[in-house]
KOLVEXKE-803685 format. One record per residue (C-alpha): residue number from 1; y, z, x. Coordinates in steps of 0.02 Angstrom, whole numbers. Layout:
<gutors>
GUTOR  pos      c2      c3      c1
GUTOR  NUM       Y       Z       X
...
</gutors>
This chain:
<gutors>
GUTOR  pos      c2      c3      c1
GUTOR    1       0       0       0
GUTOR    2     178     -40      62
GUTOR    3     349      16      62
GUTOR    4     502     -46      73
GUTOR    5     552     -31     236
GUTOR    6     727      49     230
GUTOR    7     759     254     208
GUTOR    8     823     255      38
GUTOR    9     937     404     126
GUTOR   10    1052     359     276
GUTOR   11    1106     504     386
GUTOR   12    1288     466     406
GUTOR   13    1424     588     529
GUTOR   14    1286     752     488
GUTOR   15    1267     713     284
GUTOR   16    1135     639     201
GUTOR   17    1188     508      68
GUTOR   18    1081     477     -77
GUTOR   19    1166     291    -184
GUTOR   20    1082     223    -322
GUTOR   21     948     110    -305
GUTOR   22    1032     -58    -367
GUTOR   23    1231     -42    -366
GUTOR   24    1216      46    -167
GUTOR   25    1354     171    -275
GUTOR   26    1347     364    -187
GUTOR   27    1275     493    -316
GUTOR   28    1260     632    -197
GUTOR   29    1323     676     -32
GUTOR   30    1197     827      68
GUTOR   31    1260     909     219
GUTOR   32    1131     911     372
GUTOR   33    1009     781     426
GUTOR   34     874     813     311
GUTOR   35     825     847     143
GUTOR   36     672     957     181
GUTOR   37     702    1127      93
GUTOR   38     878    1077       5
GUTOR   39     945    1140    -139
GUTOR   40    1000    1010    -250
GUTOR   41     967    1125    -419
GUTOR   42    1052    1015    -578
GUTOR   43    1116     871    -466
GUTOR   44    1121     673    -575
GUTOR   45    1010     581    -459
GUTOR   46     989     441    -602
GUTOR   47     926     304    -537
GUTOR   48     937     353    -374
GUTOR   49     870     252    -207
GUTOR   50     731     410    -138
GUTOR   51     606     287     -50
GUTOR   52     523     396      69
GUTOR   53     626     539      63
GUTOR   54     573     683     138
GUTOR   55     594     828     -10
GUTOR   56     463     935      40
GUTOR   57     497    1109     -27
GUTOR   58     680    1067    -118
GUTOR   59     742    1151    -228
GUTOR   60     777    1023    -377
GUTOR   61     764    1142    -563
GUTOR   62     845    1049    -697
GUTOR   63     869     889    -595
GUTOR   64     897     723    -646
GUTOR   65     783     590    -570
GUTOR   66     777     479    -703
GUTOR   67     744     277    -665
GUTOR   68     769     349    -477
GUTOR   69     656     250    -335
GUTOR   70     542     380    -262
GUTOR   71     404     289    -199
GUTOR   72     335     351     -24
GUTOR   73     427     509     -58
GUTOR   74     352     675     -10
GUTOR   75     401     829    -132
GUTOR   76     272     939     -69
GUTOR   77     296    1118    -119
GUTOR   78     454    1076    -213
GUTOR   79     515    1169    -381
GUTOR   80     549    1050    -490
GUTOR   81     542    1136    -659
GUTOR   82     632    1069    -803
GUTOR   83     678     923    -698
GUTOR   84     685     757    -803
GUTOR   85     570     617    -684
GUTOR   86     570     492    -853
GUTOR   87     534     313    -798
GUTOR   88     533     341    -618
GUTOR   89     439     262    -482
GUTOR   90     330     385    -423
GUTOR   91     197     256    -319
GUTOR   92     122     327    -176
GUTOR   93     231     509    -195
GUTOR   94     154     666    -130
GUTOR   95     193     816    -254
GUTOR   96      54     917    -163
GUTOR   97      63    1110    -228
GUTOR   98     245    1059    -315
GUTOR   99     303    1168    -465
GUTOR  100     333    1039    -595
GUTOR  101     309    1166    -765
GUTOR  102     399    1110    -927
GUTOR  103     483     926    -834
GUTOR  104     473     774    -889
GUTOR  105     379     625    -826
GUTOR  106     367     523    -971
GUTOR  107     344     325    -904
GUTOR  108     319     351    -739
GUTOR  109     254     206    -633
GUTOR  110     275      91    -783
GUTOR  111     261    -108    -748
GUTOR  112     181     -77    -575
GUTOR  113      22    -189    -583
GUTOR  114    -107     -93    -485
GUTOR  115    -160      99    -436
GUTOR  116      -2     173    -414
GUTOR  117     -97     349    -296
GUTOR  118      36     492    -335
GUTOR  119     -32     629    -251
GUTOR  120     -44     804    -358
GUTOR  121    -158     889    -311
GUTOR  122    -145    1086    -333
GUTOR  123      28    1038    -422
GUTOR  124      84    1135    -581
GUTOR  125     103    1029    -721
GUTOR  126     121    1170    -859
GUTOR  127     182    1082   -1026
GUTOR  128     259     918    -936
GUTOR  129     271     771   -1034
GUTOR  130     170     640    -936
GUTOR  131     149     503   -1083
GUTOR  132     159     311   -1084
GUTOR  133     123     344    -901
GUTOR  134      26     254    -773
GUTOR  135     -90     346    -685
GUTOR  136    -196     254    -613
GUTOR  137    -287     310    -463
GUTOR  138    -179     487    -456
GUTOR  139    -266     634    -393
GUTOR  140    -234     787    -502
GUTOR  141    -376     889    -418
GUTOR  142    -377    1068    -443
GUTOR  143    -186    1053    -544
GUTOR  144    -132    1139    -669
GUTOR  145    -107    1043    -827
GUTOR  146    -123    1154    -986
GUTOR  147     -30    1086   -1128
GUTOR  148       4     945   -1036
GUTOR  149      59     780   -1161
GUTOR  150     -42     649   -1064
GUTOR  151     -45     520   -1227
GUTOR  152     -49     342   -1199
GUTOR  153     -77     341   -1032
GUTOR  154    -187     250    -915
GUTOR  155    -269     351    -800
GUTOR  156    -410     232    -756
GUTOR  157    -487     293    -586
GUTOR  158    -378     463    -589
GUTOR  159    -450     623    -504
GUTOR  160    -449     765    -604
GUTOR  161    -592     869    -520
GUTOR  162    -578    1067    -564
GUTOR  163    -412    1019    -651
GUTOR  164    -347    1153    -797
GUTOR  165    -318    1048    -950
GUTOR  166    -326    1187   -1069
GUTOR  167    -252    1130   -1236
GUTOR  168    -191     982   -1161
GUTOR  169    -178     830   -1262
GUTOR  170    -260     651   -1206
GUTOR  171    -256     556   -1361
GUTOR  172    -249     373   -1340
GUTOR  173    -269     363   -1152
GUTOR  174    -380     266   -1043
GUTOR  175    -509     381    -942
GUTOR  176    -633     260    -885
GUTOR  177    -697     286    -710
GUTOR  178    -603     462    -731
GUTOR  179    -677     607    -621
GUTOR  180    -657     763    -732
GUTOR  181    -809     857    -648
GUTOR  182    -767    1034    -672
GUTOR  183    -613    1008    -777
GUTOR  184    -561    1145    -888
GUTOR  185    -560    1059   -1066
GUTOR  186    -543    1208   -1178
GUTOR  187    -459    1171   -1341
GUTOR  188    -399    1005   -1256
GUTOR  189    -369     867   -1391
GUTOR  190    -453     681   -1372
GUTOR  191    -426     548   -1501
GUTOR  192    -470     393   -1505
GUTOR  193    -467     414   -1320
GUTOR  194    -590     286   -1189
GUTOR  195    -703     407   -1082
GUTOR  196    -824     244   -1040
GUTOR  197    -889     292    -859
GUTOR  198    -792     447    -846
GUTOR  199    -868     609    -767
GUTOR  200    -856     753    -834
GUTOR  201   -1007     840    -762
GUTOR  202    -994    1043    -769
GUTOR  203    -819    1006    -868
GUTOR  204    -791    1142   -1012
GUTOR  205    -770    1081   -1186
GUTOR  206    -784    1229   -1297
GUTOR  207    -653    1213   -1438
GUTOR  208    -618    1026   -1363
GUTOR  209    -606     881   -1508
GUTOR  210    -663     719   -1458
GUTOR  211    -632     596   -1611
GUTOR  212    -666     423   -1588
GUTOR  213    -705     432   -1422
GUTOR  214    -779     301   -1319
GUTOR  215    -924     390   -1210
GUTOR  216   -1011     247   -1148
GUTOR  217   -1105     309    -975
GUTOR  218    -991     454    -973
GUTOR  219   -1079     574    -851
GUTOR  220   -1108     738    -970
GUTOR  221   -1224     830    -859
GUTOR  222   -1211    1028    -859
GUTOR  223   -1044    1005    -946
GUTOR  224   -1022    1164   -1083
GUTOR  225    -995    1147   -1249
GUTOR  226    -955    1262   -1369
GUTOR  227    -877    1266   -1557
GUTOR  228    -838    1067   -1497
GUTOR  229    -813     941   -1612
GUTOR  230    -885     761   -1599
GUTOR  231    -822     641   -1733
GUTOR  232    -806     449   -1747
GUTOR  233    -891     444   -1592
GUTOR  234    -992     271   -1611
GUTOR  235   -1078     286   -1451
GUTOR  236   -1105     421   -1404
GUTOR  237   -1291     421   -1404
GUTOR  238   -1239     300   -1217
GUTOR  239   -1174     441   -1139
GUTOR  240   -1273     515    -990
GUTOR  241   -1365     708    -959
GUTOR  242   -1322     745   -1155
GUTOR  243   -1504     812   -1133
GUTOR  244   -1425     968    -997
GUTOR  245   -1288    1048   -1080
GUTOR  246   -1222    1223   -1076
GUTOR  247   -1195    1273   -1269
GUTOR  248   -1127    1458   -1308
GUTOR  249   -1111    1420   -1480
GUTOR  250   -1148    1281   -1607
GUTOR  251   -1024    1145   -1619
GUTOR  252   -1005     992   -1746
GUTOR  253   -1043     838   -1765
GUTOR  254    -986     717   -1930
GUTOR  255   -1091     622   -2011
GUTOR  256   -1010     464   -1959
GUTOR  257   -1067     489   -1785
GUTOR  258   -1263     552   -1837
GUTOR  259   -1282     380   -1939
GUTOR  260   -1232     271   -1792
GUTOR  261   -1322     375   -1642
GUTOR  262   -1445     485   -1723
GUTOR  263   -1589     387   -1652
GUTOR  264   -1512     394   -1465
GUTOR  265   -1496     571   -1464
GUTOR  266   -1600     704   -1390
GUTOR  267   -1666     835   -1478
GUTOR  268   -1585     941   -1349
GUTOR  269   -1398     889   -1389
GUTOR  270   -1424     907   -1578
GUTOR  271   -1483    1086   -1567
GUTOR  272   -1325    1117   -1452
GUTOR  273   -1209    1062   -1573
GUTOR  274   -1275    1165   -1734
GUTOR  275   -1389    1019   -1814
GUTOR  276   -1561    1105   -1865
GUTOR  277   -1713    1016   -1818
GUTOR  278   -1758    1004   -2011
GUTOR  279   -1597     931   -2028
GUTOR  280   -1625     802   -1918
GUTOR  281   -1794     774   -1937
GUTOR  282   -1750     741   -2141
GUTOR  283   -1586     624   -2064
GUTOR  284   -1711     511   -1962
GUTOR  285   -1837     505   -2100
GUTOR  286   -1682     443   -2220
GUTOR  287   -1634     318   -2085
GUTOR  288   -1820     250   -2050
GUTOR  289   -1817     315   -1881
GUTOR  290   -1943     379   -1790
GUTOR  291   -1988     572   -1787
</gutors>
């Protein structure tokens, strides 16, 4: 992956200028020669020219980064809650352990063709607004996320491994290829959302909702489920290591999804989610299938 080749922030007489990333017009002048640590807490960075800025624990609550060019950039460490990141160019950004709680993010990355490799791992994403976002290819591992609004997105690829997505929301997204191994699911909302070929082995679902999800080859081994609800989901008798779930307590399944998969389904899974083997036993008997 490249970058443009320029600093997007000249050092000129001992102060950093930051211009905007089109009209070359100064937003912000910084005294020193670098930008590591600074406090720039509130400052209007909209549409600002950050490509490969070196941000690494700033101090940038409540600011504005809106349209602004941050590929390459490295915010490390940085506090950037409340800050308002909407539209941004974020390809090939490091926010490694960055406090990001209660920003916004919404269309990040948006119109850039291929995996666009932000880097977040261990960053706290508490209750940011990540939707219509492309995610392709991030790395979220071991962030925290819960209540996170990741709808519409694509994160085709991403790396969410031990990631906290308690009651986060994922409706509408592309997952496929998604690593959510270990993921913390609980109470997390998925409708209508594409799972085909994710992982989510070990992943906790209890008091998840997957409605209409597409689960084709989605890796389910060891993943827990508990008071989880399966509905609309048209395939998921595809989905891999149903058979070697952790279940706590029953779950549900509609109807909708029993009369499209019932005959791909293990005995094992059915159990697991509440259905009776009576119950099913009398449901394949309706249906023709075999016992």
């Amino acid at each position: 992956m490249t970058y443009p080749p320029k600093p997007g922030c000249p050092v000129r007489h001992g102060m950093i200028v930051i211009r905007h990333k089109e009209t070359g017009e100064t937003l912000l002048e910084v005294p020193g020669d670098t930008l590591v640590g600074a406090d720039l807490e509130g400052a209007m960075l909209l549409g600002a020219d950050l490509r490969g800025a070196d941000l690494r624990g700033g101090f940038l609550r409540m600011v504005d980064l809106c349209q602004a060019d941050l590929r390459g950039a490295r915010l490390d460490g940085a506090d950037l809650r409340d800050a308002d990141v909407t539209l941004a160019n974020l390809v090939g950004t490091s926010f490694r352990d960055a406090v990001i709680a209660d920003a916004r993010l919404q269309g990040v990355n948006m119109g850039f063709p291929g995996p666009v490799g932000t880097d977040f791992t261990g960053a706290d994403l508490t209750r940011v607004y990540l939707n219509f976002s492309n995610l392709t290819g991030c790395t979220f591992r071991n962030a925290q996320m819960q209540g996170t609004d990741l709808t519409r997105c694509d994160l085709t690829g991403a790396v969410l491994v031990g990631t906290s997505l308690i009651r986060a929301n994922l409706s509408n997204s592309n997952l496929q290829r998604t690593d959510l191994s270990y993921a913390m699911l609980l109470g997390a909302v998925l409708n209508d959302t594409d799972l085909t070929g994710a992982v989510l082995r070990h992943a906790e679902l209890a008091l998840a909702t997957l409605s209409g999800v597409l689960l084709a080859d989605a890796d389910l081994t060891g993943a827990h489920v508990s008071r989880t609800v399966f509905a609309r989901c048209h395939d998921l008798h595809r989905a891999v290591g149903l058979d070697s779930l952790s279940c706590s307590s029953p779950s549900s399944i509609d109807l909708e999804t029993l009369r499209v998969c019932l005959g791909g389904l293990p005995d094992e899974f059915l159990e697991d989610v509440g259905v009776e083997p009576r119950e099913f036993e009398a449901l394949r008997d309706m249906a023709g299938l075999p016992a």
